[in-house]
PDB file of N, CA, C and O in Angstrom:
ATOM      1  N   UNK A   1       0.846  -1.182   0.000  1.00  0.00           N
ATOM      2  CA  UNK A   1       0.000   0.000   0.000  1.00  0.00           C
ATOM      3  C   UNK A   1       0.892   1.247   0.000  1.00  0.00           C
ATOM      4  O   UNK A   1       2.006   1.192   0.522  1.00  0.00           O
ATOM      5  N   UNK A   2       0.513   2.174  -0.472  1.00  0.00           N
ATOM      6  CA  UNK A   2       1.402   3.632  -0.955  1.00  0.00           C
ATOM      7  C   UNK A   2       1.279   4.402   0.453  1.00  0.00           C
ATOM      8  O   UNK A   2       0.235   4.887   0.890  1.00  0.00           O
ATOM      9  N   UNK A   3       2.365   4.422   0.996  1.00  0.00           N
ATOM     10  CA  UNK A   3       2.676   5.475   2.192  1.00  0.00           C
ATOM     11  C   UNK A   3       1.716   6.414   2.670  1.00  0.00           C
ATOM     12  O   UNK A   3       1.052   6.588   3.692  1.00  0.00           O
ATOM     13  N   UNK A   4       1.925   7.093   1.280  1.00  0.00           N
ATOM     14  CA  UNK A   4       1.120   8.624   1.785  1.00  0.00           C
ATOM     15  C   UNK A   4      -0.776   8.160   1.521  1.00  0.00           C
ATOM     16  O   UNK A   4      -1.483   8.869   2.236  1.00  0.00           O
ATOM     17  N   UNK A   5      -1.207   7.619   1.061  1.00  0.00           N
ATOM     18  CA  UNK A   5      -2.194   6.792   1.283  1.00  0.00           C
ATOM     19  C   UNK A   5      -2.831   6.603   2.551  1.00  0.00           C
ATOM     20  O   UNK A   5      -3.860   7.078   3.031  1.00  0.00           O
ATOM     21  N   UNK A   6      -1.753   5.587   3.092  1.00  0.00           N
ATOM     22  CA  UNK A   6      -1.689   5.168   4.638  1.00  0.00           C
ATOM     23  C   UNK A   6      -1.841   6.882   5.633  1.00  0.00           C
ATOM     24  O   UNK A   6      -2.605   7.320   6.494  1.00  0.00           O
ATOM     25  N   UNK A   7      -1.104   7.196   5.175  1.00  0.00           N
ATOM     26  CA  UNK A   7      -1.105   8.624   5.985  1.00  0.00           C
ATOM     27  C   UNK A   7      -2.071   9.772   6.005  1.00  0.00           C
ATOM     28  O   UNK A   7      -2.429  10.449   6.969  1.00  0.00           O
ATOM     29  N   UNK A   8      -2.494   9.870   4.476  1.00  0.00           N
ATOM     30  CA  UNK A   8      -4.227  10.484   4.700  1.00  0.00           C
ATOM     31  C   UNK A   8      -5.240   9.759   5.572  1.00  0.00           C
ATOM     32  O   UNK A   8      -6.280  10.100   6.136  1.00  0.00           O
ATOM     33  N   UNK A   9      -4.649   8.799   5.487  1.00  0.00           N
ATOM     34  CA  UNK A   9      -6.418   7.690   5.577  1.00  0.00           C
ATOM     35  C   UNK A   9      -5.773   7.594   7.297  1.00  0.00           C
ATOM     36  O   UNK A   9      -6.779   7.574   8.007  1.00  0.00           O
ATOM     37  N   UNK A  10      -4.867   7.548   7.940  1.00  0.00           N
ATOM     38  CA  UNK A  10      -4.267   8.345   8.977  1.00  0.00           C
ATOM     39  C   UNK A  10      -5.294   9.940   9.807  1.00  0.00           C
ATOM     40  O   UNK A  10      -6.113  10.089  10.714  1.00  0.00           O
ATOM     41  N   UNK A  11      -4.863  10.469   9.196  1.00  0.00           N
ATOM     42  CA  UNK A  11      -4.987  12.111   9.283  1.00  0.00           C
ATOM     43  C   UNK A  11      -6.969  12.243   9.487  1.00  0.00           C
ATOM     44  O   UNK A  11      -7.703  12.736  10.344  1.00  0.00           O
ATOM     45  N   UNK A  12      -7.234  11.344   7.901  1.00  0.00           N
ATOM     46  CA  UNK A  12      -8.268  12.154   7.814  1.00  0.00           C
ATOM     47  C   UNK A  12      -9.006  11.235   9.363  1.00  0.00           C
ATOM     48  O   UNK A  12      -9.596  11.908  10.209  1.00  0.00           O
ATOM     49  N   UNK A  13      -8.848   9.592   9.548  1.00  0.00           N
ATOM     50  CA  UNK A  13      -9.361   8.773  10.915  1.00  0.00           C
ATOM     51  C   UNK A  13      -8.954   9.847  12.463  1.00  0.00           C
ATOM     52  O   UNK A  13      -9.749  10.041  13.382  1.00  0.00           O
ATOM     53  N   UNK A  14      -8.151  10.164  12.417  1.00  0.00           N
ATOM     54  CA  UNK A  14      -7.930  11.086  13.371  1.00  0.00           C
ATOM     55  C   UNK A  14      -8.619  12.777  13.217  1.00  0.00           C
ATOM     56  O   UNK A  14      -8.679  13.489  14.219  1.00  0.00           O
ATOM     57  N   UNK A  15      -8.966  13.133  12.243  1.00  0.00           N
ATOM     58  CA  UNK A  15      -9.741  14.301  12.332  1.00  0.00           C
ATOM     59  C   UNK A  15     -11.295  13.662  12.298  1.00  0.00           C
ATOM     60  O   UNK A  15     -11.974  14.547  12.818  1.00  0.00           O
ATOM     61  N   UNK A  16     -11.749  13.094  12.113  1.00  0.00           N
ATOM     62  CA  UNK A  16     -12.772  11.978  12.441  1.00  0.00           C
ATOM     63  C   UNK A  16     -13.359  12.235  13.863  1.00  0.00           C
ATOM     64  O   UNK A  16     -14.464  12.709  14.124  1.00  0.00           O
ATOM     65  N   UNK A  17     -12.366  11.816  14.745  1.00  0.00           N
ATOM     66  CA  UNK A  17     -12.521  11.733  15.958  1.00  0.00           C
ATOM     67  C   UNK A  17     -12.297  12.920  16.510  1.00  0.00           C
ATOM     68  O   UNK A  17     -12.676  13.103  17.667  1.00  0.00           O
ATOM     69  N   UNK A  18     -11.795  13.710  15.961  1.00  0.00           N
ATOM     70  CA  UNK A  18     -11.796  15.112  16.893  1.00  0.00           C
ATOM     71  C   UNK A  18     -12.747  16.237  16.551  1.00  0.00           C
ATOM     72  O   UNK A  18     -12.842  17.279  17.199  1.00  0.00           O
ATOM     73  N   UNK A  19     -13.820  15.757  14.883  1.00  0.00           N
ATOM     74  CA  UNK A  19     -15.239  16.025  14.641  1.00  0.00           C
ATOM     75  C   UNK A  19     -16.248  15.910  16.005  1.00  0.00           C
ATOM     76  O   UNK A  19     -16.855  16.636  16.793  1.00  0.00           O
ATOM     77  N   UNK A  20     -15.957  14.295  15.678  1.00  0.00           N
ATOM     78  CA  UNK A  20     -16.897  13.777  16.366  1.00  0.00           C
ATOM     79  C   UNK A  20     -16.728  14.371  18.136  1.00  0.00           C
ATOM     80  O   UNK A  20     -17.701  14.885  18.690  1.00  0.00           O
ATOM     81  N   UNK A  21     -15.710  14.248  18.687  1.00  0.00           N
ATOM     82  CA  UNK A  21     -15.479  14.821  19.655  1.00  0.00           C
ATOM     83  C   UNK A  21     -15.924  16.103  20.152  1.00  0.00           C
ATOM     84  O   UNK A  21     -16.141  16.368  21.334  1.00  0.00           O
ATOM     85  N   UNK A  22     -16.054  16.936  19.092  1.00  0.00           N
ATOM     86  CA  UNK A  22     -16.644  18.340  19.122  1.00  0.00           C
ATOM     87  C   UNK A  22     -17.534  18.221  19.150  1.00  0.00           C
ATOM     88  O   UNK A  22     -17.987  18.702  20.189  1.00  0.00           O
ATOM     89  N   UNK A  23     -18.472  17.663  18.366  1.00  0.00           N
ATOM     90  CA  UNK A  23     -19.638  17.403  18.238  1.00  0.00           C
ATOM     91  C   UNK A  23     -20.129  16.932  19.790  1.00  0.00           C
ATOM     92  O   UNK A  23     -20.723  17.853  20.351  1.00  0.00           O
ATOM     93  N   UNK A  24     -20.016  15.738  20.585  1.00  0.00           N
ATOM     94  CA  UNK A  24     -20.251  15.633  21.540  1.00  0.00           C
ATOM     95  C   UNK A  24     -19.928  16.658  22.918  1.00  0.00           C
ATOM     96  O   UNK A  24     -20.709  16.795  23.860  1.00  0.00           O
ATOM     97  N   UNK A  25     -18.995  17.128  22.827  1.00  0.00           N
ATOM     98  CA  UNK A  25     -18.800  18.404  23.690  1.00  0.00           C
ATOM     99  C   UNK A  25     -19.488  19.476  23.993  1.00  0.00           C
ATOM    100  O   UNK A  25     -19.345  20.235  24.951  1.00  0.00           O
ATOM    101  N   UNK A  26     -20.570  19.513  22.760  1.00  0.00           N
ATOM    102  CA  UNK A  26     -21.503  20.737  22.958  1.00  0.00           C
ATOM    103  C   UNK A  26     -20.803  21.766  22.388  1.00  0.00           C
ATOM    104  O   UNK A  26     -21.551  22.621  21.913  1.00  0.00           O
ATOM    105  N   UNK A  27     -19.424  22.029  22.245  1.00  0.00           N
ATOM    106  CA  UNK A  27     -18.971  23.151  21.937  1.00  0.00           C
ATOM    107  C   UNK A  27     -18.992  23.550  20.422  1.00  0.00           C
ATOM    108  O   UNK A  27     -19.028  22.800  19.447  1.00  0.00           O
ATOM    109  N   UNK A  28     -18.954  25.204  20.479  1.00  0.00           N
ATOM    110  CA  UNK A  28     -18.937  25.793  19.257  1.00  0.00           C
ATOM    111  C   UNK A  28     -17.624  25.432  18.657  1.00  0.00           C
ATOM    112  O   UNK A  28     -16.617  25.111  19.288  1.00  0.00           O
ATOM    113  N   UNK A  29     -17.735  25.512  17.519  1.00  0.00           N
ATOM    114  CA  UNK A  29     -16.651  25.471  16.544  1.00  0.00           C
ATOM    115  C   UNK A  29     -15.264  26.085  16.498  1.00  0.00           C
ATOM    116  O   UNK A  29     -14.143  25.681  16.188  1.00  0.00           O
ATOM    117  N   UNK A  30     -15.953  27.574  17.066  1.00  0.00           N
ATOM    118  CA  UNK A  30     -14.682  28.562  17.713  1.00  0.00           C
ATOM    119  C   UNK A  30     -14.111  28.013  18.979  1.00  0.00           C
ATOM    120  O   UNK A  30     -12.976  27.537  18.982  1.00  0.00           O
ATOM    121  N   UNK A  31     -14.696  28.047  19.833  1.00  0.00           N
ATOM    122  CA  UNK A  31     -14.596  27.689  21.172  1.00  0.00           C
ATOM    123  C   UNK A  31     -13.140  26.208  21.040  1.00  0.00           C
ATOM    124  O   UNK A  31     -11.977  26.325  21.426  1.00  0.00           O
ATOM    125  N   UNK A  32     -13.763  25.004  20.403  1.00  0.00           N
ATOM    126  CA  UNK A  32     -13.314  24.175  20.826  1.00  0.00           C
ATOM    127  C   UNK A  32     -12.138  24.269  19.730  1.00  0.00           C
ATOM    128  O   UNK A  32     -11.335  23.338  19.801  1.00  0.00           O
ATOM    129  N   UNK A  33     -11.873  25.302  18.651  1.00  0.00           N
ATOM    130  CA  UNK A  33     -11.018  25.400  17.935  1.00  0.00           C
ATOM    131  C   UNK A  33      -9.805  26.281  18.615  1.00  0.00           C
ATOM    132  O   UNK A  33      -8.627  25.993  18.406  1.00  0.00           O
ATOM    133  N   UNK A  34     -10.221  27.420  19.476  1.00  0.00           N
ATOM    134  CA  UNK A  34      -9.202  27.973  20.523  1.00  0.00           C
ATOM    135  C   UNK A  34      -8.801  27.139  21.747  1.00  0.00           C
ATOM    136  O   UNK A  34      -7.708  27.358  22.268  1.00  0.00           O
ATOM    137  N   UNK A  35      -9.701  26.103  22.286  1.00  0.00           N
ATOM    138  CA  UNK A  35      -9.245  25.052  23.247  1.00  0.00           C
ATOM    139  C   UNK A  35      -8.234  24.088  22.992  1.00  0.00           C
ATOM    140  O   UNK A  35      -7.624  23.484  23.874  1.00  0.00           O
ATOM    141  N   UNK A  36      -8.020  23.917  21.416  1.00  0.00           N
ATOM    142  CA  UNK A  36      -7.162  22.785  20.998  1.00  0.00           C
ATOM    143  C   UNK A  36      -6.445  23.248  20.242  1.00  0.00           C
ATOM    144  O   UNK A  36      -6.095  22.647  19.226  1.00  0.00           O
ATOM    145  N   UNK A  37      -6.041  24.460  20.559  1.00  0.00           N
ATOM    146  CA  UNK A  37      -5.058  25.107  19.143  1.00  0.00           C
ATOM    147  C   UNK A  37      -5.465  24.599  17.914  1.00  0.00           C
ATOM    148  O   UNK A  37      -4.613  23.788  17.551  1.00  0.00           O
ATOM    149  N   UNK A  38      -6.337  24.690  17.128  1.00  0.00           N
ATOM    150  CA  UNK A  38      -6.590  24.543  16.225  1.00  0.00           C
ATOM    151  C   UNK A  38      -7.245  25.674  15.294  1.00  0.00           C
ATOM    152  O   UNK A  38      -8.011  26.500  15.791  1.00  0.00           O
ATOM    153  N   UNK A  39      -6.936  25.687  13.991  1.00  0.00           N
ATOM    154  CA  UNK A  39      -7.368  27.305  13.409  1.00  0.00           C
ATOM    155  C   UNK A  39      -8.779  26.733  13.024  1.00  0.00           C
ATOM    156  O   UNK A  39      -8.932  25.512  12.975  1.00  0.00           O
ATOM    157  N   UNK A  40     -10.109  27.843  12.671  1.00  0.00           N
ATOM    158  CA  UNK A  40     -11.087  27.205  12.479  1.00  0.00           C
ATOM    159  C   UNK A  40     -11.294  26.762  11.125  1.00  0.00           C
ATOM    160  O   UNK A  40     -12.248  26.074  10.764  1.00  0.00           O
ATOM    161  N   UNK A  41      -9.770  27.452   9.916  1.00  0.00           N
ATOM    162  CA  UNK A  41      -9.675  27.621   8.274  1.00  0.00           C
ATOM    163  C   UNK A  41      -9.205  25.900   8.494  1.00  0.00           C
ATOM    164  O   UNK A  41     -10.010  25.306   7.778  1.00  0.00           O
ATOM    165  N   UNK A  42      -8.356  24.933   9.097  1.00  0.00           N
ATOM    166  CA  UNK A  42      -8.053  23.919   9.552  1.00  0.00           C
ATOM    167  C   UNK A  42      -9.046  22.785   9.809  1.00  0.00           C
ATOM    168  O   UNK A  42      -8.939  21.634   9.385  1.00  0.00           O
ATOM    169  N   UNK A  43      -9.823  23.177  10.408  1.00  0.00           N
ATOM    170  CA  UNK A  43     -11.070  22.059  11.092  1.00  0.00           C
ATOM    171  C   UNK A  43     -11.723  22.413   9.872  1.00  0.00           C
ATOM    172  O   UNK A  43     -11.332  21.761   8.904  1.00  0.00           O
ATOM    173  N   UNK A  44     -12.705  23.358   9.623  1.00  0.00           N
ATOM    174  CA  UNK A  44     -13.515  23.371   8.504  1.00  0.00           C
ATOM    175  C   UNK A  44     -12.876  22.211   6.958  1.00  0.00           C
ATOM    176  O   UNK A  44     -13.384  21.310   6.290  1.00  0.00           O
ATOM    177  N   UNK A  45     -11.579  22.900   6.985  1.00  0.00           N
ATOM    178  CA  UNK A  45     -10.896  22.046   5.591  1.00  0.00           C
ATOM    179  C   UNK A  45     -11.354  20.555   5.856  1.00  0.00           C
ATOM    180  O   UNK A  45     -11.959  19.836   5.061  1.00  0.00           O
ATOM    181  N   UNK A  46     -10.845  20.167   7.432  1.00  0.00           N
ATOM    182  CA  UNK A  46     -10.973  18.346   7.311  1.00  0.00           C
ATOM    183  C   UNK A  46     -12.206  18.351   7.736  1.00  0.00           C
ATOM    184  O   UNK A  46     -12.622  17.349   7.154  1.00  0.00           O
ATOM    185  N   UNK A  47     -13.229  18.820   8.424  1.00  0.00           N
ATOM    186  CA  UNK A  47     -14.666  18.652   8.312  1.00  0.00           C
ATOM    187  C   UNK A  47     -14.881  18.315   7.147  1.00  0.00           C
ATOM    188  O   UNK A  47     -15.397  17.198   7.113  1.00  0.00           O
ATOM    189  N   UNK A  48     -14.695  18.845   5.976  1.00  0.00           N
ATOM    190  CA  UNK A  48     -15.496  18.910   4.499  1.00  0.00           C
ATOM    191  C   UNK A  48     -14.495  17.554   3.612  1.00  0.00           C
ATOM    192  O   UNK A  48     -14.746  17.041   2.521  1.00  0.00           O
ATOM    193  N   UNK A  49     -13.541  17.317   4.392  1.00  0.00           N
ATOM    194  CA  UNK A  49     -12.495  16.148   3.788  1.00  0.00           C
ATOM    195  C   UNK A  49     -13.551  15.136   4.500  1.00  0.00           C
ATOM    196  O   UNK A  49     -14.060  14.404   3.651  1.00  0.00           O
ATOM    197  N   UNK A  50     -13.875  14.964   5.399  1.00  0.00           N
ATOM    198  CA  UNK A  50     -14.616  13.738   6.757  1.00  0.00           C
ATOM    199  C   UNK A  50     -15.864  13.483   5.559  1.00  0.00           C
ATOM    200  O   UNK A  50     -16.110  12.605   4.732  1.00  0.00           O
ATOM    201  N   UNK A  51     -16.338  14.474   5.882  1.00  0.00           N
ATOM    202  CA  UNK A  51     -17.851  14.499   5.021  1.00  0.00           C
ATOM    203  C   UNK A  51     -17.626  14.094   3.711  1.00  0.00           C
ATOM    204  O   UNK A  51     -18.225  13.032   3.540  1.00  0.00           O
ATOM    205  N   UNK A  52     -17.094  14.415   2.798  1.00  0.00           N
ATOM    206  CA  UNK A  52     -17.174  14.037   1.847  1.00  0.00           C
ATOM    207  C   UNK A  52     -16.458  11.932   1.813  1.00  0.00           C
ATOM    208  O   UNK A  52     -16.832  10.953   1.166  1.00  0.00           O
ATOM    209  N   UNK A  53     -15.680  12.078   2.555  1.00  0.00           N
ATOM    210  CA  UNK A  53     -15.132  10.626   2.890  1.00  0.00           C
ATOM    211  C   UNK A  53     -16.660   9.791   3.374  1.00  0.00           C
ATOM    212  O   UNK A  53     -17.112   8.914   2.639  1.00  0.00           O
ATOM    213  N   UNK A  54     -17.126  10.045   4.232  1.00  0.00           N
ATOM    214  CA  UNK A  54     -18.288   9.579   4.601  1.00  0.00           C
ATOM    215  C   UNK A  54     -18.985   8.753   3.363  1.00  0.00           C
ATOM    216  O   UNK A  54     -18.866   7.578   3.015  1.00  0.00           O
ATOM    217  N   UNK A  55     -19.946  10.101   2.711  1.00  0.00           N
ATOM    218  CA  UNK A  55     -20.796  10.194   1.456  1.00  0.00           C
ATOM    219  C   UNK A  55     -20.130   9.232   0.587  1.00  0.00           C
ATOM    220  O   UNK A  55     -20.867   8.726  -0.258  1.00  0.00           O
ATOM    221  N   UNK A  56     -18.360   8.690   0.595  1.00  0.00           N
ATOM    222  CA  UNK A  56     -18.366   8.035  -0.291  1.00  0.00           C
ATOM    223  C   UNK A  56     -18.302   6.584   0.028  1.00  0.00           C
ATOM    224  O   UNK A  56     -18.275   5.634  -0.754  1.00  0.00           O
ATOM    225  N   UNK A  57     -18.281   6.599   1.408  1.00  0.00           N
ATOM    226  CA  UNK A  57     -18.654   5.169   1.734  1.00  0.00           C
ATOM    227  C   UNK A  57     -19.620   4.990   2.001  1.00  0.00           C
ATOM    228  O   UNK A  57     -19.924   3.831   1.721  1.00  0.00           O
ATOM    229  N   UNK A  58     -20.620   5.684   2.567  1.00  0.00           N
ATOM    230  CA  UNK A  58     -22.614   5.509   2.506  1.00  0.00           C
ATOM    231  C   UNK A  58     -23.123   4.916   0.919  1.00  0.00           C
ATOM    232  O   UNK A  58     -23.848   3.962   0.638  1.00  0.00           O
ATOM    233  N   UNK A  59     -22.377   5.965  -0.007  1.00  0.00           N
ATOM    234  CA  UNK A  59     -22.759   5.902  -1.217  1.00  0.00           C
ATOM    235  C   UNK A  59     -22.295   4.524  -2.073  1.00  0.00           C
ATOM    236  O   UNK A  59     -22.743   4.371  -3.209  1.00  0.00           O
ATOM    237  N   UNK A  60     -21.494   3.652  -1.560  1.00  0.00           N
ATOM    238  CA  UNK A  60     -20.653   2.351  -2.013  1.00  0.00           C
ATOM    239  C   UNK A  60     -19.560   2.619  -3.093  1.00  0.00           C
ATOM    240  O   UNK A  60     -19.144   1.822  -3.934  1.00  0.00           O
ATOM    241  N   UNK A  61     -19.163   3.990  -2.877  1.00  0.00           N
ATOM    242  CA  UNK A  61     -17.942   4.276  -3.854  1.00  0.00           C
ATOM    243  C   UNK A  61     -18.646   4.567  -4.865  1.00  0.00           C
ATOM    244  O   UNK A  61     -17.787   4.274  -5.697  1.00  0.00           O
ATOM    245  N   UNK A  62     -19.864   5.046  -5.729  1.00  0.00           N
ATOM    246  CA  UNK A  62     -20.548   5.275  -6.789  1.00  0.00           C
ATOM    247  C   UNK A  62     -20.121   6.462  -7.167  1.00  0.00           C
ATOM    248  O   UNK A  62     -20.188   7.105  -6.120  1.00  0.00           O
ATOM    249  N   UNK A  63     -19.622   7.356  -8.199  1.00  0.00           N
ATOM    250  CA  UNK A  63     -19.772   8.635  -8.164  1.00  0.00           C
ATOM    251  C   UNK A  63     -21.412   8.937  -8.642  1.00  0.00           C
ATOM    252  O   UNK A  63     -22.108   8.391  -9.498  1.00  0.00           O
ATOM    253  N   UNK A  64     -21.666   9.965  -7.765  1.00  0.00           N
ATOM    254  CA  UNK A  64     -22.928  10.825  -8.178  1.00  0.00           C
ATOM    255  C   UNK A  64     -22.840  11.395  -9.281  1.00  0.00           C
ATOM    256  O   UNK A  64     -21.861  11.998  -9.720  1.00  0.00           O
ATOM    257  N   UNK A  65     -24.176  11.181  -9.932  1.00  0.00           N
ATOM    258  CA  UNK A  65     -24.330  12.530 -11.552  1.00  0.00           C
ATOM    259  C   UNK A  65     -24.607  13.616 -10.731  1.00  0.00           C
ATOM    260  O   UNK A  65     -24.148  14.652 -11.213  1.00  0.00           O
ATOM    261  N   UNK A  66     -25.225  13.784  -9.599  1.00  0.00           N
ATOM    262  CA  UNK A  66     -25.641  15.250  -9.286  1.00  0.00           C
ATOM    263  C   UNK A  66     -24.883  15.112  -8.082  1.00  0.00           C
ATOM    264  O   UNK A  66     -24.709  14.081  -7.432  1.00  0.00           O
ATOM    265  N   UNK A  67     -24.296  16.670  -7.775  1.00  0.00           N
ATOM    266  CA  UNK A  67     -23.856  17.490  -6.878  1.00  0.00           C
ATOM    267  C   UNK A  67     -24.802  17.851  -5.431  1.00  0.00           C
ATOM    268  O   UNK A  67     -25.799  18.534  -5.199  1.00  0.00           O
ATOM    269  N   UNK A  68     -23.766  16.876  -4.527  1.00  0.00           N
ATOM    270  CA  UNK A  68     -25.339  16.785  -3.148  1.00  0.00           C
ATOM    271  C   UNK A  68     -24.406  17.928  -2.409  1.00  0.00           C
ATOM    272  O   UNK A  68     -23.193  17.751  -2.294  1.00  0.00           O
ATOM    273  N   UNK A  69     -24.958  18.921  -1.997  1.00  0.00           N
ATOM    274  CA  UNK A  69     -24.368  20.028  -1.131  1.00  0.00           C
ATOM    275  C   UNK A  69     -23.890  19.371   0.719  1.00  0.00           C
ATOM    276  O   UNK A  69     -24.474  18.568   1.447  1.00  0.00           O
ATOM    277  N   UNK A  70     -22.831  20.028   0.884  1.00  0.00           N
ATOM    278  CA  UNK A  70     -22.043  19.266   2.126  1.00  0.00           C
ATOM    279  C   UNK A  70     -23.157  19.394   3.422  1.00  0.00           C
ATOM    280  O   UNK A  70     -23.887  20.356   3.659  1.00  0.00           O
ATOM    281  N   UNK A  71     -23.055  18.189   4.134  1.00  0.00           N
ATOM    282  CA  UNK A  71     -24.017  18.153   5.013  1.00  0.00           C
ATOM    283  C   UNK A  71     -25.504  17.549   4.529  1.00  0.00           C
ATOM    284  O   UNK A  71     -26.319  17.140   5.355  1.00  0.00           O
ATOM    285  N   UNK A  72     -25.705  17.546   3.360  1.00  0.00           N
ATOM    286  CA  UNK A  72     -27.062  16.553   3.126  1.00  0.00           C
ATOM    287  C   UNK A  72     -26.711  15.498   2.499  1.00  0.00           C
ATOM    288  O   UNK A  72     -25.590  15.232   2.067  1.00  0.00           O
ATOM    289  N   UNK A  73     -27.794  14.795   2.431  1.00  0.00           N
ATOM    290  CA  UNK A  73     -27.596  13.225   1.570  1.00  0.00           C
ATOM    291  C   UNK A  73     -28.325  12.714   0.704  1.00  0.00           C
ATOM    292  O   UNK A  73     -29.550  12.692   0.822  1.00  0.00           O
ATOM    293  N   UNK A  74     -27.766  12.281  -0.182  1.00  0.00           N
ATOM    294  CA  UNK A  74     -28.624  11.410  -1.401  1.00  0.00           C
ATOM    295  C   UNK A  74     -29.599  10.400  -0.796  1.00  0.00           C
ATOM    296  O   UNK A  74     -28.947   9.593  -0.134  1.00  0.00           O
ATOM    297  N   UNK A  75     -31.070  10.097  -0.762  1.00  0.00           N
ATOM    298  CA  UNK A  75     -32.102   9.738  -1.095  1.00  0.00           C
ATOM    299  C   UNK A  75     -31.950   8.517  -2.325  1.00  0.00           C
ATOM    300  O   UNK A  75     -31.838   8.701  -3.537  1.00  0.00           O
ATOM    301  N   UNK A  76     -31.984   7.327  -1.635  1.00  0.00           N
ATOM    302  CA  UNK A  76     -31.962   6.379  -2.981  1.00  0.00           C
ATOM    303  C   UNK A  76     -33.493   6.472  -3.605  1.00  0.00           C
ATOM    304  O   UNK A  76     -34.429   6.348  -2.816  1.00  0.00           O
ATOM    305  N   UNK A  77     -33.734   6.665  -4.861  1.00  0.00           N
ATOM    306  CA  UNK A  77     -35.334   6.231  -5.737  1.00  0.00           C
ATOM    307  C   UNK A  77     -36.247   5.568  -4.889  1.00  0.00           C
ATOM    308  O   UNK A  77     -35.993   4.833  -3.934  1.00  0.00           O
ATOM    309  N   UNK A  78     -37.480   5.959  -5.406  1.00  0.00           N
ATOM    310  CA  UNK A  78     -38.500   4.998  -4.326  1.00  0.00           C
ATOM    311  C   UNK A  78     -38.537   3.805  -5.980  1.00  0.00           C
ATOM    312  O   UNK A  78     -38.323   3.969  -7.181  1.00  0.00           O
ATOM    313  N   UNK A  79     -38.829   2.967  -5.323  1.00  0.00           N
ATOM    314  CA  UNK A  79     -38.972   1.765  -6.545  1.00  0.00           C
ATOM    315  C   UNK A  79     -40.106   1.934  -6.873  1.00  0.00           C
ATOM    316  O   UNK A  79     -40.943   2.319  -6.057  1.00  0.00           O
ATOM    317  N   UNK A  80     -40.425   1.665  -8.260  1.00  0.00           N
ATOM    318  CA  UNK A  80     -41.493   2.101  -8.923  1.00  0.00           C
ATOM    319  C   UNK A  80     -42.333   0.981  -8.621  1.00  0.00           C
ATOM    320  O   UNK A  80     -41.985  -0.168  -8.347  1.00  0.00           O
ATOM    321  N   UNK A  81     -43.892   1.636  -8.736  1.00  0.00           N
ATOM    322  CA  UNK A  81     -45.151   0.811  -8.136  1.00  0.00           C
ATOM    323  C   UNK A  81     -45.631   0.245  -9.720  1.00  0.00           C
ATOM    324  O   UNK A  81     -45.454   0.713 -10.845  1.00  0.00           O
ATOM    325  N   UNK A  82     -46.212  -0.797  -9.292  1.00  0.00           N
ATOM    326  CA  UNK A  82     -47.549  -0.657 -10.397  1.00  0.00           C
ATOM    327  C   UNK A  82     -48.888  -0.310 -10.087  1.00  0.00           C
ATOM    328  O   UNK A  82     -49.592  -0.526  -9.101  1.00  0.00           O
ATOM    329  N   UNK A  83     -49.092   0.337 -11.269  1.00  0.00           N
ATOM    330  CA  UNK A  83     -50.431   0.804 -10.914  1.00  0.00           C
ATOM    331  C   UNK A  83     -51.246   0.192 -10.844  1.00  0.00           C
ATOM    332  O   UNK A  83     -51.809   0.150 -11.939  1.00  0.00           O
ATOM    333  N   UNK A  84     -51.847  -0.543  -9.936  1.00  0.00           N
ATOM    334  CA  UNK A  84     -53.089  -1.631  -9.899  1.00  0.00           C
ATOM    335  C   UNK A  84     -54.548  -0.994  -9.529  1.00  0.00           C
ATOM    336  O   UNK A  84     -55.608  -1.565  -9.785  1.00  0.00           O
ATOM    337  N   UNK A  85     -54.456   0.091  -8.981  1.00  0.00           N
ATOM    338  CA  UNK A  85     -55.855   1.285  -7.781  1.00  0.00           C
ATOM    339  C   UNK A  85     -56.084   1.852  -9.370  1.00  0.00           C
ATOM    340  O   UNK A  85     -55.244   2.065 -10.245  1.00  0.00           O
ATOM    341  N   UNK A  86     -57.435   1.994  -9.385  1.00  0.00           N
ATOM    342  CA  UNK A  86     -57.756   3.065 -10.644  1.00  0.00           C
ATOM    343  C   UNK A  86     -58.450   4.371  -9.957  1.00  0.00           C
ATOM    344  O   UNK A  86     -58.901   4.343  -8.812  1.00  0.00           O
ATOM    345  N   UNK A  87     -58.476   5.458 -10.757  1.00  0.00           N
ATOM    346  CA  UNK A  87     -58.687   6.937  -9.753  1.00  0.00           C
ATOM    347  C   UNK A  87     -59.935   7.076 -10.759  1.00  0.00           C
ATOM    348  O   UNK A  87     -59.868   7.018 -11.986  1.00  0.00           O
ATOM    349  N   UNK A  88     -60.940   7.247 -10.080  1.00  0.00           N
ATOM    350  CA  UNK A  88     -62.568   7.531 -10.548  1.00  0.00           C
ATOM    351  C   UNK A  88     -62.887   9.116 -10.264  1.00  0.00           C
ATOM    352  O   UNK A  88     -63.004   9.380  -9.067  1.00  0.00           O
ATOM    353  N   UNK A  89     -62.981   9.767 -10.806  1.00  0.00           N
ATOM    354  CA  UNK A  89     -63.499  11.144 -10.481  1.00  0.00           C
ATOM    355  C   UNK A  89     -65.220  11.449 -11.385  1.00  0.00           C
ATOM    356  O   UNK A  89     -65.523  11.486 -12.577  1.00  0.00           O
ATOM    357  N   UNK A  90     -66.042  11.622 -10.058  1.00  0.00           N
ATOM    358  CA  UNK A  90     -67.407  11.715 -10.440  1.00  0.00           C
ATOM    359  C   UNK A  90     -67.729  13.414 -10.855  1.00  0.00           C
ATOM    360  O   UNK A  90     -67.345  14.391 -10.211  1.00  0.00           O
ATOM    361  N   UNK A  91     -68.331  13.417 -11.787  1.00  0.00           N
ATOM    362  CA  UNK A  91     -68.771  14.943 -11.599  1.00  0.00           C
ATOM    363  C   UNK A  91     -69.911  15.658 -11.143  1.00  0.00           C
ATOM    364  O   UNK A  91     -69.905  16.889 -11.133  1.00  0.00           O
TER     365      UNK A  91
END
């Protein structure tokens, strides 16, 4: 396996946990970004590295045709019905 590989997939598992960590802390973004020396241009970058890592393992490695904005998620299709009910409208 390629080093630097190992070492993102490193970085990004460890900013992972210090998401998630924030997240459970209750604390603001600022807050827990001045508590841990951390800049907030820093956390935001690997927030949006996490997230998008996520989406591509929820998603099974698929690339998307459409562009899902950070923080929401793709909706798989509802499977199509057949129409068996007929719609009667009396006048």
């Amino acid at each position: 396996m390629d080093m630097q590989k190992v070492t993102s997939e490193q970085q990004l598992s460890k900013w992972a946990e210090l998401i998630q960590t924030r997240l459970e802390s209750g604390q603001s973004i600022k807050e827990f970004c001045l508590t841990n020396g951390i800049s907030k241009a820093t956390y935001y970058y690997w927030q949006k590295k996490v997230s998008k890592a996520k989406c591509t393992v929820l998603g099974g490695e698929k690339e998307s045709k459409t562009e899902v904005p950070s923080g929401w998620m793709q909706l798989a299709p509802k499977p199509a019905h057949s129409a068996k009910a007929t719609l009667e409208i009396n006048g």
